[in-house]
C-alpha positions in Angstrom: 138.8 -155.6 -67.5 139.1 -158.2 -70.3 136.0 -157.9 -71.4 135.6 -154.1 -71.6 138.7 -154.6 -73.5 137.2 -157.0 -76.1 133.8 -155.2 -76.1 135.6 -151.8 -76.8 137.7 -154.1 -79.8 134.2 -154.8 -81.5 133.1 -151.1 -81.1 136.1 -150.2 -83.3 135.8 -153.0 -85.4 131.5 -152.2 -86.1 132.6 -148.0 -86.2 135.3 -148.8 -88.9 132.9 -149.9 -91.5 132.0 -147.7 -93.7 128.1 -146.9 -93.4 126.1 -146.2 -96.5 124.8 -143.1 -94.8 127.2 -141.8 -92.3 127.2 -138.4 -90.8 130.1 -136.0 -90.5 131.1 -135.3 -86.6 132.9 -132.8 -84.8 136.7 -134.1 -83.2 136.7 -136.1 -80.9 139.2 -137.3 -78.1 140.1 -141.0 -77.6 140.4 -141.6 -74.3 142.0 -144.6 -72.1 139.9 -147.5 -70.4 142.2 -146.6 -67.5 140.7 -142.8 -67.3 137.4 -142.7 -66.1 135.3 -140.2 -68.2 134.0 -137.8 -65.9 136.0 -135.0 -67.6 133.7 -131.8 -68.6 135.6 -131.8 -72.0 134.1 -135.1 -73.1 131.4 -135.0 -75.1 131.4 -137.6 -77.6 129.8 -137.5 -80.6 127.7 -134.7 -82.3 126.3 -134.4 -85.6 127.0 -131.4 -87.7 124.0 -132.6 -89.7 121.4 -129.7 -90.4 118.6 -131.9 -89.8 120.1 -133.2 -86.4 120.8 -130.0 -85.7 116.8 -128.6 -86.6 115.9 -132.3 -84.4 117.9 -130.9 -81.5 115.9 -127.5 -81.5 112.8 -129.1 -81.9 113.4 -131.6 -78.6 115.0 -128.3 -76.8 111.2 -126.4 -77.9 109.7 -129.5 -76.6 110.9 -129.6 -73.3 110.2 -126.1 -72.4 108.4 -125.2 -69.4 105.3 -123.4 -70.5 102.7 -124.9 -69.2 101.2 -125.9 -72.9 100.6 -130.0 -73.4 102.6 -131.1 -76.1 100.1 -131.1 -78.8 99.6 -127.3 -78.0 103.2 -126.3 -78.0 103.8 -125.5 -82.1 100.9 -123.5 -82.3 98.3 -123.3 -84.9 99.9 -126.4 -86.9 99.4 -128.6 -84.0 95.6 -127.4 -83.3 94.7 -127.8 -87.1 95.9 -131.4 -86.7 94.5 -132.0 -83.6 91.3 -130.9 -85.4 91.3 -132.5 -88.3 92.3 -135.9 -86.0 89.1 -135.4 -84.0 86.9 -134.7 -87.2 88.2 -137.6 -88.4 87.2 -139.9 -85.2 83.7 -138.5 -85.0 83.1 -139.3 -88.7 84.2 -142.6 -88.1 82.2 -142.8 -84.9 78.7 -141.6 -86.9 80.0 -143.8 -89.9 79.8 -146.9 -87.4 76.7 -146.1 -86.0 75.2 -145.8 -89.4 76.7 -149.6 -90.2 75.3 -151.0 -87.0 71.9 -149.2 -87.7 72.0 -150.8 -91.7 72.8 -154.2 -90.3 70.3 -154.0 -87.7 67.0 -153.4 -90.1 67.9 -155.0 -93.4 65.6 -154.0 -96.2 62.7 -156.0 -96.6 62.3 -158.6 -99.6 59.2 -158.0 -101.6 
């Protein structure tokens, strides 16, 4: 008990800082050691953040059920990158061979 005691001391003492770039929160309820936390009220911590909040939606769109692998599930944005990637890897792939192929035959000296 001591030592969730202490380690909930240094919590307080790291969360009192002040933080160069600290979000804004919604209330929250302090709650007792002695209580375990299994109340439905309890939620901690949540960002009012716009970008969190745009994060959150993103990870909810994510974990949808639609049958689409992730690099599939945003659509036309994802396939034009997963195009361009591929493009990319082929040139490099033809780019190589042409290397080994140079290094292979060198030029003759006159």
């Amino acid at each position: 008990m001591k030592i969730i005691q202490a380690a909930s001391r240094l919590v307080r003492t790291v969360n009192s800082r002040p933080s160069p770039r600290q979000l804004t929160t919604t209330a929250i309820r302090n709650e007792s050691l002695r209580n375990p936390l299994n109340d439905s009220n309890v939620r901690g911590r949540i960002p009012d953040n716009p970008t969190y909040q745009r994060l959150m939606k993103l990870q909810q769109q994510m974990c949808e059920q639609d049958g689409l692998l992730v690099w599939q599930k945003r659509g036309m944005r994802d396939r034009v990158l997963y195009l361009f990637t591929v493009g990319l890897c082929a040139a490099a792939v033809i780019l190589s061979f042409k290397e080994l192929y140079v290094m292979s035959f060198p030029k003759k000296k006159d």
